[in-house]
Z-matrix of the N, CA and C atoms (Angstrom, degrees):
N
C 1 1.450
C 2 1.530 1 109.48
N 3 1.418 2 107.35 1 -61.99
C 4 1.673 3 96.29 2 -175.92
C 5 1.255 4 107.06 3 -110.50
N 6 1.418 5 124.54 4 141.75
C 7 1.211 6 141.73 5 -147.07
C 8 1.870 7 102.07 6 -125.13
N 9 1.279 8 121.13 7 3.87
C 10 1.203 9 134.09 8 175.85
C 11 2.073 10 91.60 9 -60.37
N 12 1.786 11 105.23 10 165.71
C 13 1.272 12 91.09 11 166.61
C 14 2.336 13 79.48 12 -149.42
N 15 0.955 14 100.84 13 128.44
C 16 1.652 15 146.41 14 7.64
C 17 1.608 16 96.03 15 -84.62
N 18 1.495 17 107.56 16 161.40
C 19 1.230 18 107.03 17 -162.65
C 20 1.604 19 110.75 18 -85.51
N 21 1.359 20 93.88 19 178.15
C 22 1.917 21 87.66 20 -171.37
C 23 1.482 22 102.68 21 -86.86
N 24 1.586 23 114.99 22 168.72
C 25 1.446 24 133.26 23 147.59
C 26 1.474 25 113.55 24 -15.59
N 27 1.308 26 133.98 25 102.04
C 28 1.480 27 121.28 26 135.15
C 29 1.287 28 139.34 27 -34.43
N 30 1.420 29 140.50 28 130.28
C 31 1.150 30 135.54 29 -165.43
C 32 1.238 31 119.35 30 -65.59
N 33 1.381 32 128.90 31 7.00
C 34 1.176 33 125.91 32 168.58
C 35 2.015 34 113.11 33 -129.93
N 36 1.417 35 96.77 34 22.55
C 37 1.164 36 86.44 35 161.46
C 38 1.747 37 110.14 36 -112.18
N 39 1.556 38 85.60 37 169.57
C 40 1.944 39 92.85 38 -178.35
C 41 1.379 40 135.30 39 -30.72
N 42 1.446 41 106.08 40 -42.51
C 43 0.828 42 139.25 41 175.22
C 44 1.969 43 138.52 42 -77.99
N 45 1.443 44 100.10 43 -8.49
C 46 0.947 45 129.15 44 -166.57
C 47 1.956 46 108.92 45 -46.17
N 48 0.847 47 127.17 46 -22.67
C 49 1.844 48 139.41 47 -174.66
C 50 1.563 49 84.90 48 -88.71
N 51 0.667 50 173.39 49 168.83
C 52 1.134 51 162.16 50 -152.34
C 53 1.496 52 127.10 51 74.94
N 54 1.598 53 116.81 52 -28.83
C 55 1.136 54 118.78 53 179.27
C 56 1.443 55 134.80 54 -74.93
N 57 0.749 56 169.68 55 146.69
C 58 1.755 57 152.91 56 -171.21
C 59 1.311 58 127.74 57 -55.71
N 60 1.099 59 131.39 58 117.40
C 61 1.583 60 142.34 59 -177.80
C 62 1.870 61 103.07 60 -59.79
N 63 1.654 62 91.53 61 118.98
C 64 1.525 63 118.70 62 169.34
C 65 2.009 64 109.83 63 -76.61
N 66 1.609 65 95.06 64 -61.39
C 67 1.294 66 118.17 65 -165.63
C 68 1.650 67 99.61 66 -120.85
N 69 1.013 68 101.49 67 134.95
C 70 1.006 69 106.22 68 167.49
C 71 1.852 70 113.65 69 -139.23
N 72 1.524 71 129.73 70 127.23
C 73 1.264 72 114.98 71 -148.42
C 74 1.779 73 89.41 72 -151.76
N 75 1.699 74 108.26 73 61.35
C 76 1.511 75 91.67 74 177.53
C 77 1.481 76 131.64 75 -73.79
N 78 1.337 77 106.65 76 16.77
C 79 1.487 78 106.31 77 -176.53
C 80 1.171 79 111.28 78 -91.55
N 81 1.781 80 113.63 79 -19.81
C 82 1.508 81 124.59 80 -179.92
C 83 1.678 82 102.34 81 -122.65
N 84 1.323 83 114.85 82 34.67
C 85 1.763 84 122.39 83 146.29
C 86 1.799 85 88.41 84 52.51
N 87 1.443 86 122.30 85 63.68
C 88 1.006 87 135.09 86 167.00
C 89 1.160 88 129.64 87 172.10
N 90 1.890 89 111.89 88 131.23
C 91 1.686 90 133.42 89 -161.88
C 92 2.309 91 93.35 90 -102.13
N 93 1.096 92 80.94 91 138.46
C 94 1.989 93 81.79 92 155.92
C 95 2.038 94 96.12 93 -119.20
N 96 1.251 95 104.69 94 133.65
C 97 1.575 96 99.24 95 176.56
C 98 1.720 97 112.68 96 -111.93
N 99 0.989 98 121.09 97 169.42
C 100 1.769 99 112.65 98 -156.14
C 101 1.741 100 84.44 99 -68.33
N 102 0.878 101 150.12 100 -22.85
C 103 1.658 102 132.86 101 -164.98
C 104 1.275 103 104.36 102 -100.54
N 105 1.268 104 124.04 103 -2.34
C 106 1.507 105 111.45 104 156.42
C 107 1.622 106 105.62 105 125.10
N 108 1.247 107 124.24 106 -22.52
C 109 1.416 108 133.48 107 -174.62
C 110 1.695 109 103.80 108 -77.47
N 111 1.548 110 109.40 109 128.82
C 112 1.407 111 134.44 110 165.58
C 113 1.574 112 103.30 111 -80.36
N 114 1.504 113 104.27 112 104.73
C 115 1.840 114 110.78 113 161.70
C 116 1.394 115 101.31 114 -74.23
N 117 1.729 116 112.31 115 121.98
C 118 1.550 117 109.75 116 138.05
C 119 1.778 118 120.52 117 -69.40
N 120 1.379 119 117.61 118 160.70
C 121 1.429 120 156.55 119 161.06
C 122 1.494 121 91.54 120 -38.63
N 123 1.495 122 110.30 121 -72.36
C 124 1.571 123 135.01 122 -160.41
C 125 1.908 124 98.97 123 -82.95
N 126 1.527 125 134.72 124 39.62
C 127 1.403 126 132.79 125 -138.84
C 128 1.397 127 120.27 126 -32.34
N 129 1.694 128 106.12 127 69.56
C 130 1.008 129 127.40 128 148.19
C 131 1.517 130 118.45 129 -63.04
N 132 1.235 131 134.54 130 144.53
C 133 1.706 132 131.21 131 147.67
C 134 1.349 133 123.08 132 -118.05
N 135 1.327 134 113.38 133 153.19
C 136 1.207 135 137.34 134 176.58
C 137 2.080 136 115.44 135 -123.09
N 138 1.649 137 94.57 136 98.09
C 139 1.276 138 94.34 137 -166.05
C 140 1.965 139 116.69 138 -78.31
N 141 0.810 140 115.00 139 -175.26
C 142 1.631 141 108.14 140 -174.28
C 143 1.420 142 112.00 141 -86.52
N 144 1.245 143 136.35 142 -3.42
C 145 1.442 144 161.71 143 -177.95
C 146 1.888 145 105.92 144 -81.96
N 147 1.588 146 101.68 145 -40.00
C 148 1.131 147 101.32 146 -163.85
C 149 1.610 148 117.96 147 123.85
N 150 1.437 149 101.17 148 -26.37
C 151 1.925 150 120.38 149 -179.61
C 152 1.477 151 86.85 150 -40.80
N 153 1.725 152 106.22 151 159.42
C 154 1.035 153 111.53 152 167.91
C 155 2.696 154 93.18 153 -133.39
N 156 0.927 155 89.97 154 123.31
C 157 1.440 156 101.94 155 171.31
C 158 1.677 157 122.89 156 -89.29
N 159 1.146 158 107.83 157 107.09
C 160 1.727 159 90.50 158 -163.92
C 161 1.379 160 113.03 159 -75.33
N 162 1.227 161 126.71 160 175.15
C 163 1.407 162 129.76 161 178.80
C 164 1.950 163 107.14 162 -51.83
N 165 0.976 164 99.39 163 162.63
C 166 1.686 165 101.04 164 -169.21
C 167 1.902 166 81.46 165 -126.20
N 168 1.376 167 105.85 166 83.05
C 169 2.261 168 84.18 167 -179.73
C 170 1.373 169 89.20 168 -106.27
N 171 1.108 170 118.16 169 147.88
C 172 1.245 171 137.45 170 169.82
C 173 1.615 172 122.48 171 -50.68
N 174 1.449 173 139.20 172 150.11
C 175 1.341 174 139.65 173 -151.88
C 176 1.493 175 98.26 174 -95.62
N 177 1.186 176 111.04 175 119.37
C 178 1.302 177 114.56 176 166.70
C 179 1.559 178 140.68 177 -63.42
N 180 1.586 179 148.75 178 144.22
C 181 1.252 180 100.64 179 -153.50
C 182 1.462 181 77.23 180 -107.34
N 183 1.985 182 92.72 181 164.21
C 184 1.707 183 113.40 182 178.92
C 185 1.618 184 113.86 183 -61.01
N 186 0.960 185 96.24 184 136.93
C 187 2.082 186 102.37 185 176.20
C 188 1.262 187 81.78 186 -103.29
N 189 1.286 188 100.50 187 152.54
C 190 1.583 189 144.78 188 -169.26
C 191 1.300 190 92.22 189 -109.51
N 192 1.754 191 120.74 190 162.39
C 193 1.364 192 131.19 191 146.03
C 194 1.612 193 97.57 192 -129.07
N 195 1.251 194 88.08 193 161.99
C 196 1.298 195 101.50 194 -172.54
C 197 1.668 196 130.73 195 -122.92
């Protein structure tokens, strides 16, 4: 599949976002990377299997009332 040397991340390793951008399409909030994984905008993934990775958004902090 990827022909990079050294080669990229497999889509199921840790590391996998990491691999080199095929497509890149920020007007429609989406990367294709040479191992097959669709980056969301929102860093959602979409693995080549079909996996779906949900967004990872960061924790918001609690508001108080007072």
């Amino acid at each position: 599949m990827c022909q990079h040397q050294p080669p990229c991340p497999s889509a199921d390793s840790a590391d996998r976002e990491s691999a080199r951008l095929v497509a890149h399409h920020p007007e429609q909030g989406w990367s294709l990377l040479c191992n097959g994984v669709v980056l969301f905008e929102d860093t959602g993934e979409l693995l080549p299997d079909g996996s779906v990775i949900a967004p990872q958004r960061p924790r918001s902090a609690s508001l108080t009332t007072a």
